[in-house]
N, C-alpha and C positions, 0 to 999 in steps of 0.2 A: 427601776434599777433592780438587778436580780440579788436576791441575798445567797449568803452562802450555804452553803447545805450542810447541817453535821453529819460529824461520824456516824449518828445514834438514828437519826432518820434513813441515813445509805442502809444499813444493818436490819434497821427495819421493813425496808421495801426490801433487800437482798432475802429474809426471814419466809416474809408473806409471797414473795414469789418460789424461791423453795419450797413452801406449804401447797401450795397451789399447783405447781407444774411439776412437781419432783417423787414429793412424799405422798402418801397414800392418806386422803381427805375420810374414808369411808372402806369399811374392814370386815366382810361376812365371810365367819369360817365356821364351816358345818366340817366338824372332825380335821380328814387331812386335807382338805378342801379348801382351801381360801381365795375369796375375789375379794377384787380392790377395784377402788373409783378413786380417780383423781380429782379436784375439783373442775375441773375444764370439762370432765364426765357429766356433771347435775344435771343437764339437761337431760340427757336420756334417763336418770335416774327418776325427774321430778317428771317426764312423761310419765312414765311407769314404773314405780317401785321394786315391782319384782328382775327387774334386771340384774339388782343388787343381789338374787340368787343365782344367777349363771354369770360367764362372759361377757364383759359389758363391752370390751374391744372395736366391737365392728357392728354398734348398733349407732346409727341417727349420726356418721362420720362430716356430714356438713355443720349438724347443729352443735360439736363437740368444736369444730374448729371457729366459729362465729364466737361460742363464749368462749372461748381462748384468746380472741382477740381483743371480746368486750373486757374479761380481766385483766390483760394486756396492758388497756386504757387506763382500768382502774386503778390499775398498779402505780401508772406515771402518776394520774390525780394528785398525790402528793405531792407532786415535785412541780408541781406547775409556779405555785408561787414564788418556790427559792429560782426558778429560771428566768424569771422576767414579764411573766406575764401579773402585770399590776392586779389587775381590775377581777382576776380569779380569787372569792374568799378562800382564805386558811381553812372554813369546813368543808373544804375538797380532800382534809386529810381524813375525815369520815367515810367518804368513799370505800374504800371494802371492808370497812366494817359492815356497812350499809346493805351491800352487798351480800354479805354473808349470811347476815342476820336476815335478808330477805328469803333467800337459799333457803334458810332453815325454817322459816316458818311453813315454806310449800312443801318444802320435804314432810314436816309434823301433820298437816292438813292430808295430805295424800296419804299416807302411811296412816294417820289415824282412824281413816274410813273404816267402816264395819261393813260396807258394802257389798255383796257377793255381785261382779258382774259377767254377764254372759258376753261372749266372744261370738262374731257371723258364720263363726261355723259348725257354732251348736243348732243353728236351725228355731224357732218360732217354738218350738218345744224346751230348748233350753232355756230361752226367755223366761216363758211361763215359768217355769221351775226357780231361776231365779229370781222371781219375781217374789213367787212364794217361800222360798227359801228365808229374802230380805224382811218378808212378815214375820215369819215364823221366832219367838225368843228364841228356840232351840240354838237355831242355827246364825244365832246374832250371839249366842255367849259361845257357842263352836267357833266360831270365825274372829271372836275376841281374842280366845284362846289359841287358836292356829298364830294370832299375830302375835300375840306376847311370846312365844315357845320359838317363833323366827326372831321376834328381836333382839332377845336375848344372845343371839349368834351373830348381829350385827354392832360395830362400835365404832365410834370415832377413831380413826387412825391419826400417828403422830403428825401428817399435815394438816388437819382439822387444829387442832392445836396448838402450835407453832403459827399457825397464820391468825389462827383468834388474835391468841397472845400479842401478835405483832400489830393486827390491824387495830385491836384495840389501845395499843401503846400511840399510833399515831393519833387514833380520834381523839384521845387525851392529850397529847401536846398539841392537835389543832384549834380545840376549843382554849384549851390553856394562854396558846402564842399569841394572839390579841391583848390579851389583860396584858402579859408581860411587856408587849410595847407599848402599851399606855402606859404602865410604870414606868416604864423608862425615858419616854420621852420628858424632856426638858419642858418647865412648868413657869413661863417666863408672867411675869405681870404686867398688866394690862396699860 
């Protein structure tokens, strides 16, 4: 039997898919310059970080639409219980949180590398050099430095936060809504 849906969880997935399809998840502004990523963007971004410094519009436009659908999903996930589907647990309202937080740890892992990589069309000689470059300390505290001096140009935009905010409102009332119906349920004797 379907339960009813609050106000507070509609406002909540209305919140998180605003965050996600609307508002700007990811923010590089070099002077008067500014790019933005949407969340439905990550993909192209957790391919390659540096996207985040040009245009990210009309890169990888299949794999932008695929996770647009998978957050799509993720977005109902919370709603599957109050609709009727029994046998779905309530930590379905985890779901993008889950999500996000997954997002983020590949964003951090990608972005944190110190790695200089050569590209096929610097040719067997660029290799080499980055090979040595990747030995060399010099050029492992240059390339620290190059990244901190870009990050600091990159920030979370207000749908990065707004959908925290929201997704993490619902993993707390998902984990929460079990206890509450076992409190409530009637405690008849044996």
């Amino acid at each position: 039997m379907p339960t009813k849906i609050d106000a507070i969880s509609w406002i909540a997935v209305g919140c998180l898919a605003l965050g996600w399809f609307w508002l700007d998840t990811l923010t590089a502004t070099f002077g008067p310059v500014q790019y933005t990523a949407h969340f439905y963007d990550l993909p192209a971004v957790m391919h390659d970080p540096r996207w985040l410094l040009s245009d990210i519009r009309d890169v990888y436009p299949l794999a932008r639409v695929v996770f647009g659908l998978v957050c799509l999903v993720v977005i109902t996930a919370p709603l599957l219980p109050r609709f009727g589907f029994p046998h779905v647990p309530y930590l379905l309202d985890s779901a993008p949180l889950l999500l996000m937080l997954l997002c983020g740890i590949v964003l951090y892992v990608k972005t944190s590398s110190v790695q200089i990589e050569a590209t096929d069309s610097v040719g067997q000689i660029g290799g080499y050099i980055a090979r040595w470059a990747n030995g060399a300390k010099w050029a492992n505290a240059a390339t620290r430095w190059t990244g901190d001096l870009v990050a600091r140009h990159i920030a979370i935009g207000a749908g990065g936060y707004l959908s925290f905010l929201a997704s993490g409102f619902l993993a707390i009332r998902g984990v929460l809504r079990p206890r509450q119906s076992a409190s409530a349920a009637p405690n008849y004797p044996p």
